[in-house]
PASEBA-1860 file (N, C-alpha, C; in nm, 3 decimals):
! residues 151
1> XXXXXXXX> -7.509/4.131/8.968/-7.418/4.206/8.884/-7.279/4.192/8.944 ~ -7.185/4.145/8.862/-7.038/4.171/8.863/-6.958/4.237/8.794 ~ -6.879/4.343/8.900/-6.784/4.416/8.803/-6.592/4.405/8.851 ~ -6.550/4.426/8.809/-6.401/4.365/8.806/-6.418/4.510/8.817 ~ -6.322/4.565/8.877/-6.261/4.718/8.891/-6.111/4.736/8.898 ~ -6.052/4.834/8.808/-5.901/4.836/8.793/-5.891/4.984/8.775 ~ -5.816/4.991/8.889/-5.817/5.161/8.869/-5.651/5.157/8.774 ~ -5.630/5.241/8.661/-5.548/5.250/8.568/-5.489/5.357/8.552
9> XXXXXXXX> -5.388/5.398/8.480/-5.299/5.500/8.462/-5.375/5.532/8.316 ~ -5.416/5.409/8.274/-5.507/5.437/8.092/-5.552/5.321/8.072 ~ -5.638/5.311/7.986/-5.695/5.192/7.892/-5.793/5.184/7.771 ~ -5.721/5.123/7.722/-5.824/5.132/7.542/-5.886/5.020/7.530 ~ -5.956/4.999/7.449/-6.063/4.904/7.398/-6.044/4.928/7.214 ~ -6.048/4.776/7.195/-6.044/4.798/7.060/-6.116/4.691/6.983 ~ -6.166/4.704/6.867/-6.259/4.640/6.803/-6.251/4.635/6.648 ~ -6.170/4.521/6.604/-6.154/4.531/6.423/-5.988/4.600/6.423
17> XXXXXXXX> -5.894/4.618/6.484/-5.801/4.716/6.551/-5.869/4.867/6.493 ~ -5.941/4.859/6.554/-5.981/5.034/6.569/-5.965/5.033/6.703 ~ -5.916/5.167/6.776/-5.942/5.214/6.923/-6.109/5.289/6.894 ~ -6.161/5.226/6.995/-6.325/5.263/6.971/-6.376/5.315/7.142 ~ -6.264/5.328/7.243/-6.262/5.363/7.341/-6.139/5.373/7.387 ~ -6.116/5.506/7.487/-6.006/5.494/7.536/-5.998/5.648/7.631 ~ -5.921/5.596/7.732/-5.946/5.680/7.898/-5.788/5.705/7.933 ~ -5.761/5.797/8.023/-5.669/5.834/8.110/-5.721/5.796/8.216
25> XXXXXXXX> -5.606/5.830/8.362/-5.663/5.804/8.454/-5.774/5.778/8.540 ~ -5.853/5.651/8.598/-5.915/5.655/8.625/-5.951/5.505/8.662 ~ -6.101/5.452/8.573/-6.077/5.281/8.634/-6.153/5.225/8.520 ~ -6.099/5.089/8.480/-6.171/5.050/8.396/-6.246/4.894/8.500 ~ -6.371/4.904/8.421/-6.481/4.815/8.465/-6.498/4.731/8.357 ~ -6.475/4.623/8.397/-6.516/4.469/8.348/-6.658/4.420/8.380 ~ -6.803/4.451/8.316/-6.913/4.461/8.372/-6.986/4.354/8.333 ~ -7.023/4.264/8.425/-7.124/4.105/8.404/-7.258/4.122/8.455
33> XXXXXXXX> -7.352/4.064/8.369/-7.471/4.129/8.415/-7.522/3.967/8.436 ~ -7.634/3.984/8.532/-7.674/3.780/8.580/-7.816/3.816/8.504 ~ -7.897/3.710/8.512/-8.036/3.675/8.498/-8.133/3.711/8.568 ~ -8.058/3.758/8.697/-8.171/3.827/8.806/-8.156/3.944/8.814 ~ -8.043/4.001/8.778/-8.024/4.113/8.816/-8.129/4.287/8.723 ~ -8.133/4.365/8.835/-8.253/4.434/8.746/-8.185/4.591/8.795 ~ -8.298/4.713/8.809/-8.239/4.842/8.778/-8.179/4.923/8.930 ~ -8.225/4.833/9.033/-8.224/4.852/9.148/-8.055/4.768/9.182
41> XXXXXXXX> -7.994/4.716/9.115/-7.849/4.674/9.094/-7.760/4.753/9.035 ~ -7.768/4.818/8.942/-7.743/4.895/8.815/-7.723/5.014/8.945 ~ -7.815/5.077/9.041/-7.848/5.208/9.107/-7.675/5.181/9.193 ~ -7.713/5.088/9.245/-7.657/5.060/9.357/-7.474/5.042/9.306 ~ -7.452/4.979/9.200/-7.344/4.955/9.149/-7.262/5.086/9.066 ~ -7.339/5.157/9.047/-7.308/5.287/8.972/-7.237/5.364/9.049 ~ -7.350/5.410/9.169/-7.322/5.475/9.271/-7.184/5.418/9.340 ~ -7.128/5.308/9.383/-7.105/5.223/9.441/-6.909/5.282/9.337
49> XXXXXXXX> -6.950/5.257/9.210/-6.821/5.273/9.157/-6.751/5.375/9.164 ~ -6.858/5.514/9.149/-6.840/5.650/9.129/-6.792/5.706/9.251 ~ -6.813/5.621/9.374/-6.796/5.676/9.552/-6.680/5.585/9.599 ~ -6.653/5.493/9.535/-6.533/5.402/9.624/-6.396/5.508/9.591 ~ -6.338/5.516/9.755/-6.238/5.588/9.758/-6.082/5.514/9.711 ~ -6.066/5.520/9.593/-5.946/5.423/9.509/-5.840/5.481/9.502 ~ -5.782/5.612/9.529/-5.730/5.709/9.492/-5.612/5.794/9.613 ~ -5.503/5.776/9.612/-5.444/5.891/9.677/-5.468/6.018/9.667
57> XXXXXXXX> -5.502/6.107/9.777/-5.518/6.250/9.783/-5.372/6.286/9.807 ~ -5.298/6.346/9.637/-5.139/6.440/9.672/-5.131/6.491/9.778 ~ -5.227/6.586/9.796/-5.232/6.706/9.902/-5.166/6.616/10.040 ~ -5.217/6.501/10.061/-5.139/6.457/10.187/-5.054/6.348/10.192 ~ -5.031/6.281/10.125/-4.935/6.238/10.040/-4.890/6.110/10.149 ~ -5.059/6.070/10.218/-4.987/5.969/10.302/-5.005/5.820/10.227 ~ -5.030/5.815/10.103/-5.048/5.685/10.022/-5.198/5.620/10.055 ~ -5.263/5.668/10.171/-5.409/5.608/10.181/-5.478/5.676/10.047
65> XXXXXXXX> -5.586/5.582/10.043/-5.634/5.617/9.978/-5.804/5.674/9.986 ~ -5.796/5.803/9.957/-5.879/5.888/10.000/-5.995/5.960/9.931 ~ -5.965/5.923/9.782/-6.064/6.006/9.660/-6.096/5.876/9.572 ~ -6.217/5.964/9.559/-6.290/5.844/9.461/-6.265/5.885/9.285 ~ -6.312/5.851/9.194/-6.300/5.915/9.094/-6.362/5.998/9.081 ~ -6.483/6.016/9.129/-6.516/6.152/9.077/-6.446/6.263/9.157 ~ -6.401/6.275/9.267/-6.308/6.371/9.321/-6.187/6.399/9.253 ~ -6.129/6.298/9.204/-6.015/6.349/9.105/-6.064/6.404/8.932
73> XXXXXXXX> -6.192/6.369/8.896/-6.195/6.390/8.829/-6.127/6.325/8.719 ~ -6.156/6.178/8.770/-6.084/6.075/8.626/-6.211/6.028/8.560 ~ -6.154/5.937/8.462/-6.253/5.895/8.324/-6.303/5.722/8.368 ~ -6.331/5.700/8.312/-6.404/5.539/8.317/-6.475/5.466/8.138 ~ -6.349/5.343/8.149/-6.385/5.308/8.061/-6.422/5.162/8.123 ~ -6.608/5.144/8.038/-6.698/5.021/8.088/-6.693/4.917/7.967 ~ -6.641/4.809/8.016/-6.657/4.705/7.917/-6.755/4.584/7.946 ~ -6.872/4.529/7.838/-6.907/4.443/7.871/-6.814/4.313/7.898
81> XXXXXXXX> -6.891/4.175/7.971/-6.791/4.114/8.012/-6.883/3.977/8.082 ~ -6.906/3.925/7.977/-7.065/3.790/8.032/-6.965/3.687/8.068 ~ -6.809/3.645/8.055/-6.727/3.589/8.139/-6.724/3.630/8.290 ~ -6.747/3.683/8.320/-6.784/3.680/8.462/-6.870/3.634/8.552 ~ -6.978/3.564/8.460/-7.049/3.428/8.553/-7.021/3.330/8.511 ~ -6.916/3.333/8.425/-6.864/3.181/8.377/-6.844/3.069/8.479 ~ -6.892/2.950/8.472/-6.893/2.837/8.626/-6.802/2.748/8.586 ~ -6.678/2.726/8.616/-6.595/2.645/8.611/-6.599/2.455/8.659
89> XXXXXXXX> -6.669/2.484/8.805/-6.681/2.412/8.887/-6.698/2.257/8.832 ~ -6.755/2.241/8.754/-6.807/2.101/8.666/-6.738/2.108/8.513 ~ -6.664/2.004/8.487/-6.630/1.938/8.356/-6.556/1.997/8.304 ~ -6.516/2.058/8.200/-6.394/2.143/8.147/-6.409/2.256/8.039 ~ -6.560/2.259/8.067/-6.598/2.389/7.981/-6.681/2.473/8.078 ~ -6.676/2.630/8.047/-6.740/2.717/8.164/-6.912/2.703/8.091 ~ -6.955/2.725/8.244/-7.138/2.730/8.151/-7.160/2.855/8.203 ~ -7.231/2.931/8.155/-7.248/3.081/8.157/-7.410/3.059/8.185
97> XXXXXXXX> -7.471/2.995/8.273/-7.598/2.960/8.233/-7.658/3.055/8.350 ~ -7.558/3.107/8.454/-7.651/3.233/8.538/-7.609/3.427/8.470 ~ -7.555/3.400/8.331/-7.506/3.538/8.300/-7.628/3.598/8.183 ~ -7.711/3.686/8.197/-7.795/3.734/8.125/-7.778/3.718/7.980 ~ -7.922/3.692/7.907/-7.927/3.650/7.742/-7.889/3.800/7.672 ~ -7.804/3.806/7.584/-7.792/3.912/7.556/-7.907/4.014/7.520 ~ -7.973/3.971/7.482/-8.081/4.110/7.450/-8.113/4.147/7.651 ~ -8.139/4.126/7.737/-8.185/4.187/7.868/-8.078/4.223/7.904
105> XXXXXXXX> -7.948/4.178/7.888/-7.815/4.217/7.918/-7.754/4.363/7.863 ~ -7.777/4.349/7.717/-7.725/4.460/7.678/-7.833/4.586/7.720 ~ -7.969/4.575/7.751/-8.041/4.668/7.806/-7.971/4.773/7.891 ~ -7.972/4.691/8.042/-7.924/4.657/8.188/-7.792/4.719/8.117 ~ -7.677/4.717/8.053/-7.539/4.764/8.036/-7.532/4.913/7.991 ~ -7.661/4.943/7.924/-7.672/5.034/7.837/-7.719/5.129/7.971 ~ -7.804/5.083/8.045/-7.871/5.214/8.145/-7.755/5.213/8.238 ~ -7.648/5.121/8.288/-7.546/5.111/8.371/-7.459/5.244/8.322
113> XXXXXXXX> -7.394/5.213/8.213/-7.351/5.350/8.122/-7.406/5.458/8.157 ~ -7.531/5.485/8.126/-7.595/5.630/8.109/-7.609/5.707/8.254 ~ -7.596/5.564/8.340/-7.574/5.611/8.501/-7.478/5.671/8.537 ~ -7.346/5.620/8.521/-7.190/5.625/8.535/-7.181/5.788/8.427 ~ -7.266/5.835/8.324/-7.241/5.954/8.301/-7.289/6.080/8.285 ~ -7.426/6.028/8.379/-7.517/6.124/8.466/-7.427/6.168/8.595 ~ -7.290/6.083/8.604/-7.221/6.228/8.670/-7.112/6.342/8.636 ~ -7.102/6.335/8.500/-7.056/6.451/8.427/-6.905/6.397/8.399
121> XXXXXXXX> -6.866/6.267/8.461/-6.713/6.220/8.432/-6.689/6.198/8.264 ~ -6.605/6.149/8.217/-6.551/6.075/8.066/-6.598/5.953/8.092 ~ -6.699/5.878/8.003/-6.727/5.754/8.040/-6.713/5.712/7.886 ~ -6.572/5.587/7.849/-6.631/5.500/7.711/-6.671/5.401/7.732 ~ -6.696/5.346/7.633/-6.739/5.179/7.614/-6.673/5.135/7.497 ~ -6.687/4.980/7.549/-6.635/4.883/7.446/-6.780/4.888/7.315 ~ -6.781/4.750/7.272/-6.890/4.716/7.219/-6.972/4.598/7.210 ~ -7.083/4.627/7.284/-7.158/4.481/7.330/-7.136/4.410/7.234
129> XXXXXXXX> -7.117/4.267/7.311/-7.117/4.162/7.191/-6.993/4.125/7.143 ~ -6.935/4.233/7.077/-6.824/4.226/7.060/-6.677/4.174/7.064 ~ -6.613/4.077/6.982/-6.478/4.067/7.023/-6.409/4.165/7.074 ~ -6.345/4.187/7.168/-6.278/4.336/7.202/-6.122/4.298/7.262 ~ -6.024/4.375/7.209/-5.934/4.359/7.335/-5.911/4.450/7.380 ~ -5.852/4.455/7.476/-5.906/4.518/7.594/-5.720/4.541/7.666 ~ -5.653/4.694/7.648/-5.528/4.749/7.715/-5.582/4.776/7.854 ~ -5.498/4.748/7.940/-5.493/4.818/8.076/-5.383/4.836/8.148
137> XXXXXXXX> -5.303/4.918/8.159/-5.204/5.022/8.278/-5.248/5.048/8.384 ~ -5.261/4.908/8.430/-5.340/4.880/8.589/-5.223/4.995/8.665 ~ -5.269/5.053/8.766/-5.180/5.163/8.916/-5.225/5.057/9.030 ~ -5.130/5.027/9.034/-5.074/4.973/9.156/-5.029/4.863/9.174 ~ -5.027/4.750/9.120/-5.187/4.707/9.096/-5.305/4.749/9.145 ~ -5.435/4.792/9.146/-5.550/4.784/9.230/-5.655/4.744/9.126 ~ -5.696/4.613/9.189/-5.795/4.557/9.156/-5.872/4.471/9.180 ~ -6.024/4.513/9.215/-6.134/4.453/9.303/-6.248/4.446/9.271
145> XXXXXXX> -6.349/4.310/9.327/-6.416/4.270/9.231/-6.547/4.309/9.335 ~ -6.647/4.382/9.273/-6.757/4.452/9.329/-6.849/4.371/9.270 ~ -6.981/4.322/9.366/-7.063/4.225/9.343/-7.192/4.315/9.405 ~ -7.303/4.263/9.355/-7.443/4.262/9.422/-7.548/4.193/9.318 ~ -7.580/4.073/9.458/-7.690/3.955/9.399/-7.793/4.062/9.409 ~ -7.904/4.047/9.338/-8.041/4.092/9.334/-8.155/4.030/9.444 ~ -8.209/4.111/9.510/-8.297/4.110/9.645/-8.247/4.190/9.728
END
């Protein structure tokens, strides 16, 4: 599993130009799911997003960064994102041939979700499958790409 992480000032998702998601502060996730990857990834990556400390704590105002989102109490908007095992490496088209078939993919995305809001935060989504584009009011910039192969 790969996720792109951008902690944001906001970001919408849109589909048909409808806004069909859309967050305040917090981080939006660019989420790639592989062929191996299973629920014991999903655990680990959830947890993993909800605990990384991305965040200045005001109170001390030394610019480290000290709170995770759920300590501030920001939102999270999850977008699918099967470009992220795209393989460049050979010829001039990407082969996506280690990024999950969509039906096991959109499973795996769907319980990723329901994880991320089994902790009581704002969680949207894009829409699997979907053409989407995708606003982001990246802060800071900050943005980092969280991985875990399966085993």
């Amino acid at each position: 599993m790969r996720i792109i992480i951008q902690r944001v000032k906001s970001s919408q998702v849109e589909v048909n130009d409808r806004i069909i998601g859309k967050i305040s502060r917090g981080l939006n996730l660019l989420v790639g799911i592989a062929t191996t990857d299973t629920e014991a990834e999903l655990d680990w990556m959830a947890r993993k997003c909800l605990e990384l400390r991305l965040f200045p704590d005001p109170a001390t105002d030394t610019g480290r960064w000290e709170k995770s989102v759920q300590d501030i109490g920001g939102e999270l908007l999850v977008v699918s994102q099967f470009t992220l095992y795209g393989d460049c490496r050979k010829g001039r088209r990407p082969s996506f041939d280690r990024s999950a078939p969509p039906e096991a993919a959109s499973i795996l995305y769907d319980k990723f979700v329901e994880k991320l809001r089994s902790s009581g935060l704002k969680v949207e989504t894009g829409v699997f499958g979907a053409q989407m584009q995708v606003s982001i009011d990246n802060d800071g910039p900050v943005t980092l790409v969280l991985e875990k192969e399966a085993g």
